[in-house]
C-alpha positions, 0 to 999 in steps of 0.5 A: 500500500503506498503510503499517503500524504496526511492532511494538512501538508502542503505541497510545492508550498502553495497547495494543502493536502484536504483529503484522499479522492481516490488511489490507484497502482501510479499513486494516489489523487488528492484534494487540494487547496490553493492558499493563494487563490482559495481554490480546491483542485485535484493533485494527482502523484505519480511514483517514478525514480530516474531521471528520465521518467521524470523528464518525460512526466514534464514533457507529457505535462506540457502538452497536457498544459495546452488543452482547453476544452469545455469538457476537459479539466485544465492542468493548472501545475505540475512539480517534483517533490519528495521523489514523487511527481504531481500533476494539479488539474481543476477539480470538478464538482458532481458525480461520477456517470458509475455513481448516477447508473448504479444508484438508478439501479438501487433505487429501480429508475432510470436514466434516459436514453437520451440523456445517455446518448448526449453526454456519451456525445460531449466525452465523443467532443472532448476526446476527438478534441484530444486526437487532433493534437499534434501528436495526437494525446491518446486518453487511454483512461475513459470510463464511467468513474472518469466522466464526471457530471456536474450540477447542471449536466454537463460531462466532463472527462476527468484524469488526464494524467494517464494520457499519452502523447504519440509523437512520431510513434514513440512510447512514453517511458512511464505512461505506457505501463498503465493497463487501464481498467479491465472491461475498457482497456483494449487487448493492445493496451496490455502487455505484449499488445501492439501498443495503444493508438486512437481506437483504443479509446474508441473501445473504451467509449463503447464499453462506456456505453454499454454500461451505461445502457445496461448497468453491467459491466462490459466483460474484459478482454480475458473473459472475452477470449475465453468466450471465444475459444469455448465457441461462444459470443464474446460480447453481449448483445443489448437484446440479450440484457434486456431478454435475462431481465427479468419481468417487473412484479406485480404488488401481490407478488412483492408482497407475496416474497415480502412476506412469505413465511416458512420454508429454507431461505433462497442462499442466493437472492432472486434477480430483480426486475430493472427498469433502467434496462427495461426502457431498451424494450421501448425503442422499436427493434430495428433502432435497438439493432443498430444501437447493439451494432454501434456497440459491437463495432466499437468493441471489436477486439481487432483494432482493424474491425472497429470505427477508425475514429472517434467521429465515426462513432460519433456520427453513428451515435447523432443518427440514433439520437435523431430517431430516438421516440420522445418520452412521454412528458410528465404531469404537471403538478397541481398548486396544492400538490400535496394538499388533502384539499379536494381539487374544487376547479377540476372537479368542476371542469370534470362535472361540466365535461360529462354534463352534470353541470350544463355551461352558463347555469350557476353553479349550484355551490354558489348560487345565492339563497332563494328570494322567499318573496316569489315562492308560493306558499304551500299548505301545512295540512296537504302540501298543495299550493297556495297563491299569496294571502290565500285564507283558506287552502282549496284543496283540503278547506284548512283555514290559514291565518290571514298575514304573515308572522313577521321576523326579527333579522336573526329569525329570517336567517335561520328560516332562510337556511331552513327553507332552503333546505327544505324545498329541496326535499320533501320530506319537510313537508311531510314532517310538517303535515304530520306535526300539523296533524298531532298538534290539531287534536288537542289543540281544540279542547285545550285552553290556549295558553300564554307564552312563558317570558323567559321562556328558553326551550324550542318553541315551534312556531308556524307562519299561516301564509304568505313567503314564510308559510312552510317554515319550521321556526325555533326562538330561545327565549323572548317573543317570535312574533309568531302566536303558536296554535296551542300548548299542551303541557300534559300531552306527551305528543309535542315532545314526540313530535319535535323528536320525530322532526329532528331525526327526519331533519338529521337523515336529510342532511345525512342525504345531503351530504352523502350526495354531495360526495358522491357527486365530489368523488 
């Protein structure tokens, strides 16, 4: 294990080491501070010995000091120290493309086609951007963990220091003995390989892609060759990832294998269904074919075989994009999106869409209280209509007082809201008659008596005609304006009476409003 820089060293007396990034065969790379401009980069160490090794770490370090690209981090510094070399480059917040596939993969989404295709394409810029160098800078380190992506989406090809310039077909001293990452490393980059050329970087952003695209790793050059001296594909195809995923489960059977009780304990966990390879099953089958040959060709493991450069397979790459099928745009939030409040707008839209409510008619939620001055008046006895200052009822010869029962102001309220309700049932009526019925009978042999001052108990009282002549009235105490018919307070049938109204009061309303959320609902 080599040995790290602790914390808190300052390096070519302007940088102070903060904390290890990330560690490999050449070294380790850090995060640095720059006490002069307060500006955090990432300090790559390399461990070379001998002169030359050193003069040719300057060299590549100059070349790498003249690329500047959007998608590239600029190589701020690079000096000898304590026996190792290191190289300062800017450190670029975000998170690794390994990092956003893998937590997709946990957390079963996915991350779109599209949004793939276009950072594959930025890293495509930056690297053709690298082999138009003269010579040509060779990266020879691209994969998911080096492409970075930032806050605002943007790819950013990260660690540069393994790159090489090939001058005149030279081999760097120091650089060549990098391997690269098994999965991504072409067979030339290994030891006894022809050496590394710009294809070989062309292999490493196939295989890029296919993780991307998959959420596997792309097999190394090793199991590769094995596949094919046992006569089997070297290379999986995306039809043959997206036919082992296996099928999304239901609720019942998430539950199912939740909670299953009893019975041996699977030593290895079933696969799981993956929605991010799953989206492969949404391109029509032909495109899907031509995004496995892009693949396949860039991942020729002869040099020969594959795109001769990075533009081809860029080109390749655009025309895919152009077919690819738009996804389906999300809904849009409501206001109160996580408001228990019920949505009164689009329930009303909903209503009027499937002619509950017909457009121009008031809505009947805000349509104003009836004006009792036009309604007519109907019978206490027999509910038939009566026509204003009527004195007797034509139909059942009931004799009504001859006017109104005037009202003080808070009375009217109440009787407003009573009769509202009423006339859109009626069972008011009903009750009303019956209560006019039980009250008749001893009203006519009992002596009429006075109402109590004070007197705090519901005192019904009964308007013979006119706007208010179907009205239920209930006072607390001082007059109604109103003579009740008759009291009697040895008769148990009043009490009775009130009773039998407020329950049919109570199961209207329960009506009511049932069919209010019927209608809401």
């Amino acid at each position: 294990m080599i040995e790290t820089v602790p914390s808190g060293t300052v390096l070519h007396g302007r940088y102070r080491i903060e904390r290890v990034l990330g560690s490999g065969g050449f070294g380790h790379v850090y995060l640095g501070l720059d006490l002069t401009t307060s500006l955090h980069y990432a300090v790559k160490e390399y461990l070379v010995t001998g002169a030359s090794g050193q003069e040719q770490l300057k060299h590549e370090a100059n070349v790498l000091n003249q690329l500047h690209h959007p998608n590239l981090p600029a190589l701020q510094d690079a000096f000898m120290e304590r026996g190792r070399y290191y190289m300062v480059l800017n450190y670029i917040e975000g998170n690794d493309l390994t990092d956003l596939i893998r937590i997709a993969r946990q957390r079963n989404d996915i991350v779109p086609i599209s949004r793939i295709m276009g950072w594959l394409l930025a890293i495509c810029d930056a690297v053709h951007f690298l082999h138009n160098q003269r010579p040509p800078v060779i990266h020879r380190d691209i994969k998911p963990d080096n492409i970075r992506i930032t806050s605002d989406g943007t790819a950013v090809l990260v660690d540069l220091g393994n790159a090489k310039a090939a001058a005149d077909g030279a081999r760097t001293l120091f650089f060549i003995r990098h391997q690269g990452t098994p999965g991504y490393a072409p067979p030339e980059q290994y030891p006894g390989g022809a050496g590394t050329d710009i294809r070989s970087d062309v292999y490493a952003l196939g295989g890029t892609l296919f993780f991307a695209l998959t959420a596997h790793e792309p097999p190394s050059v090793s199991i590769r060759n094995q596949a094919m001296q046992q006569g089997r594909p070297d290379l999986p195809t995306l039809q043959e990832v997206l036919a082992n995923n296996p099928p999304e489960e239901t609720p019942e059977q998430q539950a199912a294998r939740q909670f299953r009780l009893g019975g041996p304990k699977p030593g290895k966990p079933a696969p799981r269904h993956i929605r991010h390879v799953a989206q492969l099953g949404t391109l029509p089958p032909q495109l899907l074919q031509q995004l496995n040959k892009v693949i396949q060709r860039a991942m020729a493991l002869r040099p020969k075989d594959r795109y001769q450069s990075v533009a081809d397979f860029a080109h390749d790459l655009k025309k895919i994009l152009s077919a690819l099928p738009h996804p389906p745009q999300p809904p849009q939030p409501t206001k109160q999106d996580h408001s228990t409040q019920p949505a009164l707008d689009m329930v009303y839209e909903q209503m009027m869409a499937d002619g509950k409510i017909k457009q121009g008619s008031p809505d009947t939620a805000t349509s104003p209280m009836p004006d009792h001055s036009t309604q007519a008046a109907h019978c206490p006895r027999c509910n038939a209509p009566l026509q204003p200052h009527t004195q007797r009822c034509p139909n059942c010869g009931t004799t009504l007082s001859s006017q109104p029962t005037p009202m003080n102001t808070a009375q009217q309220g109440a009787g407003d809201q009573t009769l509202f309700i009423k006339q859109n049932n009626g069972i008011f009526q009903q009750a009303q008659a019956a209560y006019q019925a039980q009250s008749a009978a001893p009203a006519a042999t009992m002596p009429k008596q006075a109402q109590t001052p004070g007197f705090s108990g519901p005192i019904p009282a009964q308007s013979a005609s006119g706007p208010h002549s179907n009205q239920m009235m209930y006072a607390s105490g001082g007059q109604t304006g109103a003579q009740p018919r008759s009291h009697a307070p040895a008769s148990h049938s009043q009490p009775r009476s009130r009773l039998i109204i407020l329950a049919l009061v109570a199961v209207v309303v329960l009506i009511l409003l049932i069919g209010l959320f019927l209608v809401l609902k």
